[in-house]
C-alpha positions in Angstrom: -115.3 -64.1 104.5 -112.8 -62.3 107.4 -109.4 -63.5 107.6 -108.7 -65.5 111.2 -105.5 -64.8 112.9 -103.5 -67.1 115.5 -102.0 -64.1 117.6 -100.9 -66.3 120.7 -100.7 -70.1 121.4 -99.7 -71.8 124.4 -100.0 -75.0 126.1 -98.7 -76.9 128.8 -95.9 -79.4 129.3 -97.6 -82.9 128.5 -97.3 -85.1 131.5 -97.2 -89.1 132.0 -100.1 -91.0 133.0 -100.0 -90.7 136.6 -97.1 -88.3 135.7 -96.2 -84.6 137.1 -99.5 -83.4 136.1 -101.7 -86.5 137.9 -102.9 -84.0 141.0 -104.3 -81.6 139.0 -108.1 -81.4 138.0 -108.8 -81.6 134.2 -110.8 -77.6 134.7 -107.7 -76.6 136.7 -105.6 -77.5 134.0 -107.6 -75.9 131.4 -107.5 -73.0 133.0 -103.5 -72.8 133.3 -103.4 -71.7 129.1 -106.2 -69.5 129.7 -105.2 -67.4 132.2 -101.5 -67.3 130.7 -103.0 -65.9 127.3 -105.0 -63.1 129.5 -101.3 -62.5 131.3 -99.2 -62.4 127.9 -102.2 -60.0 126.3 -102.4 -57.1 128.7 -104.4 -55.0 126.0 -106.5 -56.9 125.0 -110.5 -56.1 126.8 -111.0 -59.7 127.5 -114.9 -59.2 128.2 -114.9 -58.8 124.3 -114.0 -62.3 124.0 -117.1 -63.9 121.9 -116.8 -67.3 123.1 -114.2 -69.8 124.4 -114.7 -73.3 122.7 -112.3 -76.4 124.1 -111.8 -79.4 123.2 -112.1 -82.7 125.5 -112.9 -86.4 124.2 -113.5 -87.6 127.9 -116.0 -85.6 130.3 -116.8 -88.6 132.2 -115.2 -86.9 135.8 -114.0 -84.0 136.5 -114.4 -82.3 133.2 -118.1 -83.1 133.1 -120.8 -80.2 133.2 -119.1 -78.2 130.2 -115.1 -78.1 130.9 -114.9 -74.8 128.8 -117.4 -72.9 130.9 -115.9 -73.9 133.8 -112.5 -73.3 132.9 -113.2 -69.9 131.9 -114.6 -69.1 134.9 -111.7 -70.7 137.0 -109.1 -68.8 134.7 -110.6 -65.1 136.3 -112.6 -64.3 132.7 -114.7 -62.0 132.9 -118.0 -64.3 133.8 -119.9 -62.7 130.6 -117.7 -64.9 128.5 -119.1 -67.8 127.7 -117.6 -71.3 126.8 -118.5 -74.5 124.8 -117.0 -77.7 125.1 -116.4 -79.7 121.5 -115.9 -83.5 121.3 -114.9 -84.7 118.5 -112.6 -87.4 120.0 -109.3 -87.4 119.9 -109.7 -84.0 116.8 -111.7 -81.9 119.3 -108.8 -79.4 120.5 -108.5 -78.7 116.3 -111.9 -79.2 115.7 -112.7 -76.6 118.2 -109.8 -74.4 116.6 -111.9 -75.2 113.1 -115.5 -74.0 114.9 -114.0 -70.9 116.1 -112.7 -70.0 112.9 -116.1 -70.0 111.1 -117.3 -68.2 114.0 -114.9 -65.2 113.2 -114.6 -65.8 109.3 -118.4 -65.6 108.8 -118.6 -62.5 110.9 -120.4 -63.6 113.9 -117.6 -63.0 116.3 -114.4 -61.0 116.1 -112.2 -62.4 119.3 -112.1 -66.1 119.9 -109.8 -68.3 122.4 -110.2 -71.7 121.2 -107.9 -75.2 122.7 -108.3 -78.2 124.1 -107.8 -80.3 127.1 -107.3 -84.0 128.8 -106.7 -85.5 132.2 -106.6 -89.1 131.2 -104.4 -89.8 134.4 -108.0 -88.5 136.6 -110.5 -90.3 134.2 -112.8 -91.9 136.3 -114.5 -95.7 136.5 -117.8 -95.8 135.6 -121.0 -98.1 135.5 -124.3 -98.1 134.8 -127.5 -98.1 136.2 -129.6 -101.0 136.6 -131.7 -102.0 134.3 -134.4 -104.6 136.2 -134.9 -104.9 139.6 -132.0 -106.6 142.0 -130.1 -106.3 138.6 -126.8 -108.4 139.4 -125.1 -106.6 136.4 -121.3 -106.2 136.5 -120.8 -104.1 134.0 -117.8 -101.5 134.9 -115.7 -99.4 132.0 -112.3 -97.4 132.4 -113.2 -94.4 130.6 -109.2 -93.7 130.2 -110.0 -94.5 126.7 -111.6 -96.4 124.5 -115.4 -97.7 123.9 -118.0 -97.9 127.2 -121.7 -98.6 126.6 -121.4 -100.1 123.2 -124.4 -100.5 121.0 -124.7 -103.6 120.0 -126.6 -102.7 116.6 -123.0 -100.7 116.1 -120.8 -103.7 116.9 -122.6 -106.0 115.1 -123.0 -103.7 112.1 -119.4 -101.9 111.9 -117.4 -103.3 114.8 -116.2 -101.7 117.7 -112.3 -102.9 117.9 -110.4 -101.1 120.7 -107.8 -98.9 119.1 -104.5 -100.2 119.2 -106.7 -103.4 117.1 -107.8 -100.8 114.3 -103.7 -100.2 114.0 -102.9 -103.3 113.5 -106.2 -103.5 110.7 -103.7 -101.2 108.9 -100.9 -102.7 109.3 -102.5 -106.3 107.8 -104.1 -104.3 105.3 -101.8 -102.1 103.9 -98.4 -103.8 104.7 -96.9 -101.9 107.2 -94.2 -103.6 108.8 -93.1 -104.2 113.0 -89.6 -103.0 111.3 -90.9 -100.0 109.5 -93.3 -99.1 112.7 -90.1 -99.0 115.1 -88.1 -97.4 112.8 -91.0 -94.3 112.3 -91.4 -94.8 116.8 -87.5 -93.8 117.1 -87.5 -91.6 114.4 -90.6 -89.4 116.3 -88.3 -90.0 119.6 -84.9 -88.9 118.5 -86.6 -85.5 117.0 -88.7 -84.7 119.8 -85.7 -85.0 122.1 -83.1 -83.1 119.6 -86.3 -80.1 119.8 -86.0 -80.4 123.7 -82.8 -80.2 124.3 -82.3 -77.5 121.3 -85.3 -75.2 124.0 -87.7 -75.6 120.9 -90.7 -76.3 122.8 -89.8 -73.4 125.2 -92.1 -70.4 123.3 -95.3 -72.5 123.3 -95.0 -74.3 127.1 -95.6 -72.1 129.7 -94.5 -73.4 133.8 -97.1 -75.5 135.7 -96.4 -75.0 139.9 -97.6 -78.0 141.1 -98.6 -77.7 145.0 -97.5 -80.3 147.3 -98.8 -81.3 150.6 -95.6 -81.0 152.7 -93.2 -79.1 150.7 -92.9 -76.2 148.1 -94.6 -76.5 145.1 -92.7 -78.6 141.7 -92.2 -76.3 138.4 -93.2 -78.5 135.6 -91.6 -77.1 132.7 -91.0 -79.5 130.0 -92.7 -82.7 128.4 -91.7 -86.0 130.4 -93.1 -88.5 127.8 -90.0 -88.9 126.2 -88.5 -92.1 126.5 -84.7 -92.5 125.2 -84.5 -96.1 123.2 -83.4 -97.8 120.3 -84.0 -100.1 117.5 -83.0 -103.0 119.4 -85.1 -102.3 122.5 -88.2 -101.8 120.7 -87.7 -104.9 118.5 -88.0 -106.7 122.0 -91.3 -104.9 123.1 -93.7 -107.8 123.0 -97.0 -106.9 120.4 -100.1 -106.3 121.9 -101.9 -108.9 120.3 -100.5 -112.2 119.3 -98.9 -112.5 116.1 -99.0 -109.1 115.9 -97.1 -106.3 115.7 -98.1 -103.1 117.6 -96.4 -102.5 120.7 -96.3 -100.0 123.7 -93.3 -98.6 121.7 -94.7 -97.6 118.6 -97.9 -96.3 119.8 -98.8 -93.0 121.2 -98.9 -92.3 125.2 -101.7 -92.0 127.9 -100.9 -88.4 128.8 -102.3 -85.2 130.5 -102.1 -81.4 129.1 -103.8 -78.1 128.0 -103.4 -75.6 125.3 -105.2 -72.6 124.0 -104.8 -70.2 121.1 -106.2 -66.6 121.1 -107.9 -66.2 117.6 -108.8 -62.7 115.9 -110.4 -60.8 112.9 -108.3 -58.3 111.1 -110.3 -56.1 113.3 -109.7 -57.0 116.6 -106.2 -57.3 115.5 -106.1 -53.9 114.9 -108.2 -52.9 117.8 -106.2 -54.1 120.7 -102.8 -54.1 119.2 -102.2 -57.3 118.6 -99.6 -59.1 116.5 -101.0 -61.8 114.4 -98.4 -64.9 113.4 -100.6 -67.6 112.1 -103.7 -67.4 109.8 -106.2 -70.1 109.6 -106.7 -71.5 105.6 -109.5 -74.0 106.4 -110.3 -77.3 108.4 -112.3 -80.2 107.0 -113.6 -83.6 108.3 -113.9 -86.9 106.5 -115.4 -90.5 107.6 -113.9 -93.8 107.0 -114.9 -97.0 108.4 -114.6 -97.5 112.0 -112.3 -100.9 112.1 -109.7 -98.3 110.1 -110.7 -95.3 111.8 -106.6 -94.7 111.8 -106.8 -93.9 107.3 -108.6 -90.7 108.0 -106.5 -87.9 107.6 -106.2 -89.3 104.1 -109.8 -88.4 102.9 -109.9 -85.3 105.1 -106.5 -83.4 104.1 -107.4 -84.8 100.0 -110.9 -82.6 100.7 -109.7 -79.7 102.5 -106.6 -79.5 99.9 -108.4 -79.8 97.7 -111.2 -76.6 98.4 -108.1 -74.7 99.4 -106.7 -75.1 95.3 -103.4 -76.4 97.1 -101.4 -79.5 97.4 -98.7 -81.5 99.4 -96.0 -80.0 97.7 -97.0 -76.3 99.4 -96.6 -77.7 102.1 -93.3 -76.7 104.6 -94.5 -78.8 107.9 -97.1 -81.6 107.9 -98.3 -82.5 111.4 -99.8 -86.3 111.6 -100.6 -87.0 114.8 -98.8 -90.5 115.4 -101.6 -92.7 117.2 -99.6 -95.1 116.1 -96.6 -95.6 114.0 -98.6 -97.9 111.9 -101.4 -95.5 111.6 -99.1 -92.9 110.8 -97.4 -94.9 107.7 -100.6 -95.6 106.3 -101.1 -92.0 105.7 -98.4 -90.7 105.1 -97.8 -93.6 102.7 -101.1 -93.0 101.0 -100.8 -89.6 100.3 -97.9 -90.1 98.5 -95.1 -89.0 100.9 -91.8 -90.7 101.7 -91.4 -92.1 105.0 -88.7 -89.9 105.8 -89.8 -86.9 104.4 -88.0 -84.4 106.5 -91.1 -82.2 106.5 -93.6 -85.0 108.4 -93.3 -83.8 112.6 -90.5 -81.9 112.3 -90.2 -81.8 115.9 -91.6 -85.6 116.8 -95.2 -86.3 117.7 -97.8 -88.0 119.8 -95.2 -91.7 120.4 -92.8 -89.7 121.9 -94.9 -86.6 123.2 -97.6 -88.2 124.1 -101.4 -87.9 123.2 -103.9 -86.0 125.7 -106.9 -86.7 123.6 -108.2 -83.3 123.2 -105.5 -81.5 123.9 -103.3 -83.1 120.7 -105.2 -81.2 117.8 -104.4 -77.7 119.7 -101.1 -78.7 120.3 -100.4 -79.5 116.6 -101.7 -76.3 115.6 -99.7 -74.3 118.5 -96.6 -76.1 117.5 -97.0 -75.4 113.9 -97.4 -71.4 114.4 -94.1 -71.3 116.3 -92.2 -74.0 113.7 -93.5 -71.7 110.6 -92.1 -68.6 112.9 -89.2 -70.2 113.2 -88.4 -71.5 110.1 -89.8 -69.1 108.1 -91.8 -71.3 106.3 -95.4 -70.6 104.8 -97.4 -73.1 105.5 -98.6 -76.1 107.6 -100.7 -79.1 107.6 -102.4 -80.3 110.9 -104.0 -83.6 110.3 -105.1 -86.4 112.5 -106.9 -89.9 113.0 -110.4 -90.2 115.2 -111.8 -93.0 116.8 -115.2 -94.5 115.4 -113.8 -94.0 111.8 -113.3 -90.4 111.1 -110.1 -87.3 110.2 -109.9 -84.6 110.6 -107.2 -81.5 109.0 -106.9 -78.2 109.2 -103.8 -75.8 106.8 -102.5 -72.8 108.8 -100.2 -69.7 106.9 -98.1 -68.4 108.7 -98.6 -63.7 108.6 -95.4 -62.3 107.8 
């Protein structure tokens, strides 16, 4: 099997719902880390490139009709390379990370760029046809996020709980505290703004112009999720659901963004002089059951560590993806790991980043290939919940 490098990763800032990046199409924006890898990787011949897979959990609007392809094209790659768009929910930017990967290791491609993307500010309302004649159905869904069209075999059979509910499943179930989930929120906000203001983020995000109608265009530069609070102001959130205890605070944004890593063999490394700073161990999926869809990294990083002959303890920077803080605890908790291990998002995650569904699993790997640069450290876990009960994680080393 061929070794698979990360030789350049870079992604947007992550905007607000109905934030900086609002105006911007979901295949315009996947376009934006595209074209900047073809800019920062002059040598490379970019009709070579095998296939572009990204990620996107939504493709209900505008990133309908195969995101990827179109992004390609809209990016000014050559139109002989083609693109696939993966959904695996809110995994598909890693998971399509992971199918690129194979694609290289087992030899049937040598130069991959691989992401993800999500415009959950442009997701569109939807409805659906009628079923009987004068139907007077009223059926109408937010595709933001969330279920539409449910099965009612699955509902009655496994449930079909809206998300924040399968957090707070956890949280009943394995005694996770509103205290401890407030605690873990500020914790993710206080690091991600300390990695800000430090110009952490600044090697991965490349500049978004945004045009306006009547004046010159905005530079979007940095991640606006970031909310500055405390202990005391989240304890005053009120909880979603009554009597219980997730909150807007301790739960992961609505958000917009794009990323994209250019993946190689060792020979296209050498071929078009490229420098190679990650490589790509493994990825591996697990299920669990849908009303606690939030446990499963747990089975997923146990399997892929597991094939890999490797443990926690090798690990330098672990990546959950922070749903929600109660989702988060679980894990992290079940694996063994202190809540304050200094190793768990380093840099903050998805409560204070924010979480653009299929974006997230290519950020976590883009971030972890600077931190390990960085740092110096030799290895990462990516890992992170799915919706409908699965997990997905992935273990990237960084190249010396």
């Amino acid at each position: 099997m061929k070794d698979v490098y990360i030789c350049d990763a870079v992604r947007t800032p992550i905007g607000r719902y109905g934030g900086a990046l609002s105006s911007v199409r979901a295949d315009d924006l996947a376009a934006l880390p595209l074209k900047a890898l073809m800019e920062r990787n002059p040598g490379v011949d970019w009709q070579a490139v095998d296939d572009v897979l990204l990620g996107c959990a939504n493709q209900s609007g505008e990133d309908n009709r195969n995101v990827a392809r179109m992004a390609t094209l809209l990016a000014g790659l050559p139109q002989e390379v083609p693109g696939c768009t993966v959904n695996r929910l809110c995994g598909s930017g890693l998971n399509a990370i992971g199918d690129a990967t194979r694609a290289i290791s087992c030899g049937e491609a040598e130069l991959m760029i691989a992401g993800g993307v999500e415009s959950m500010s442009r997701a569109p309302f939807v409805m659906p046809k009628a079923t009987t004649p004068f139907s007077r159905s009223t059926e109408f869904y937010d595709t933001t996020m969330g279920w539409r069209f449910i099965n009612p075999k699955l509902d009655a059979d496994y449930g079909t709980e809206a998300m924040p509910q399968t957090a707070e499943n956890l949280a009943n179930d394995f005694g996770i505290s509103r205290e401890d989930q407030d605690k873990f929120a500020l914790w993710s906000q206080q690091k991600a703004a300390a990695a800000q203001e430090d110009g952490r983020f600044a090697e991965e995000i490349i500049e978004v112009s945004i045009p306006m109608r009547r004046a010159d265009p905005v530079v979007f530069s940095q991640d606006e999720h970031l909310r500055g609070t405390s202990l005391d102001k989240l304890a005053k959130l009120r909880p979603l659901f009554d009597g219980g205890s997730i909150t807007a605070g301790n739960a992961s944004g609505i958000n917009d963004g794009a990323a994209a890593l250019l993946l190689a063999s060792g020979d296209a490394v050498k071929r078009y002089n490229l420098k190679p700073k990650a490589r790509i161990l493994g990825m591996a999926v697990a299920g669990v059951p849908p009303r606690i869809m939030g446990l499963g990294p747990v089975p997923a990083t146990r399997k892929l560590l597991k094939r890999l002959s490797l443990t926690l303890d090798d690990m330098d920077i672990l990546e959950f993806n922070e749903a929600f803080a109660a989702q988060a605890l679980t894990c992290t908790r079940e694996l063994g790991l202190k809540d304050d291990d200094p190793r768990i998002n380093p840099q903050g995650g998805a409560i204070a980043l924010g979480h653009p569904l299929g974006m997230s699993g290519a950020r976590l790997a883009t971030s972890v290939t600077y931190q390990l640069e960085r740092t110096q450290g030799k290895l990462a876990l990516c890992t992170m919940c799915i919706g409908v009960g699965q997990g997905i994680a992935m273990v990237i080393e960084r190249v010396d």
